[in-house]
PABA-270464 format. One record per residue (C-alpha): residue number from 1; residue in one letter; y, z, x. Coordinates in Angstrom, 2 decimals. Example, Ala and Ser with C-alpha at 12.3 -4.5 7.8 and 13.67 -1.06 7.14 Angstrom:
BEGIN
num,residu,y,z,x
1,a,-4.50,7.80,12.30
2,s,-1.06,7.14,13.67
//
This chain:
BEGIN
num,residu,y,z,x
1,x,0.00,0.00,0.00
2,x,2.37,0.00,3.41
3,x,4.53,3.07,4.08
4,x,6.49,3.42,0.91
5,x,3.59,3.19,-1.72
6,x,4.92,3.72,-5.44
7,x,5.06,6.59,-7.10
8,x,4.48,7.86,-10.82
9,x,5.31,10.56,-12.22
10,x,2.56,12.43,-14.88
11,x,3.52,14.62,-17.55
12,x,0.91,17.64,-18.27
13,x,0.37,20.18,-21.00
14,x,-1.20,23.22,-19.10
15,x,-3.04,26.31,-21.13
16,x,-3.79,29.52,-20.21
17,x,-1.01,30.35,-17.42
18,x,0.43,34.00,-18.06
19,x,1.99,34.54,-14.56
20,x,3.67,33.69,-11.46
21,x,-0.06,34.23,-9.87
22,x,-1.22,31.53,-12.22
23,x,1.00,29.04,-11.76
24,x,0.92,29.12,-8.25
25,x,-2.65,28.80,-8.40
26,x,-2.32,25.42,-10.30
27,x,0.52,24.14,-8.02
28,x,-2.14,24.52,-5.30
29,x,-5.03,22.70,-7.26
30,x,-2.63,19.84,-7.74
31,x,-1.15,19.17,-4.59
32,x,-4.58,19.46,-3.27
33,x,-5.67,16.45,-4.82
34,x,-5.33,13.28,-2.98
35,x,-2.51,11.24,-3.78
36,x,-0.15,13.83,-5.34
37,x,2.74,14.45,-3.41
38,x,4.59,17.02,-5.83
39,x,3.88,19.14,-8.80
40,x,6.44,21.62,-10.99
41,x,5.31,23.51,-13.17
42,x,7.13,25.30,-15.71
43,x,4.92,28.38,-16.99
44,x,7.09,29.78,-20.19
45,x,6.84,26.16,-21.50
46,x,3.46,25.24,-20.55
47,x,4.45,22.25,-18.81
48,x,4.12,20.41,-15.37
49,x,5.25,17.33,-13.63
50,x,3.20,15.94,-10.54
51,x,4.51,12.93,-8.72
52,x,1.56,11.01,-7.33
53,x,1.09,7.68,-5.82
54,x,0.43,4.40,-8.63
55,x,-3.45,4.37,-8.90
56,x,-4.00,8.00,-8.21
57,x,-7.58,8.94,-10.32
58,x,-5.14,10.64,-12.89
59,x,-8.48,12.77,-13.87
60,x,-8.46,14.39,-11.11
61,x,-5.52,16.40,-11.95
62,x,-7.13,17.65,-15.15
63,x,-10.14,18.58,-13.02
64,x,-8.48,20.36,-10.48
65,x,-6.42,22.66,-13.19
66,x,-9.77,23.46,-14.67
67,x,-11.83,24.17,-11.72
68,x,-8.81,26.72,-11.21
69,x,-9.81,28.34,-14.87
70,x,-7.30,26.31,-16.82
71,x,-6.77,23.43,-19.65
72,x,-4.62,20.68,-18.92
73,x,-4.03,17.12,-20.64
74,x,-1.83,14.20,-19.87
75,x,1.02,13.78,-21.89
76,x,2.64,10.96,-20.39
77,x,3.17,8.20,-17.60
78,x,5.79,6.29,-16.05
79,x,6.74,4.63,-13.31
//
């Protein structure tokens, strides 16, 4: 993809955070997975935002929330 690739940024619905420790844990699971390069989350709201590169297996990031004891879903894409 050269040295800039493109980016996206994903939209997530995450259940089951109550606390700082939480989120941080889910922070971690995301940016752990390859092609992410950010992720916010926003805890009160239940919401993140990852910014990964176009193509990134966008299951992954609703794997790696769960394997971290948590629900998330996609709510939206764009480029």
């Amino acid at each position: 993809m050269g040295l800039f690739a493109k980016r996206q940024s994903v939209a997530l619905r995450i259940e089951g955070m109550t606390c700082g420790h939480c989120e941080q844990k889910v922070v971690t699971a995301l940016t752990n997975v390859k092609g992410v390069h950010l992720a916010k989350i926003d805890r009160p709201a239940g919401r993140g935002t990852v910014e990964v590169d176009v193509g990134t297996d966008l299951s992954a990031l609703t794997a790696a929330v769960a394997k971290v004891g948590y629900r998330a879903s996609i709510e939206t894409t764009s480029a």
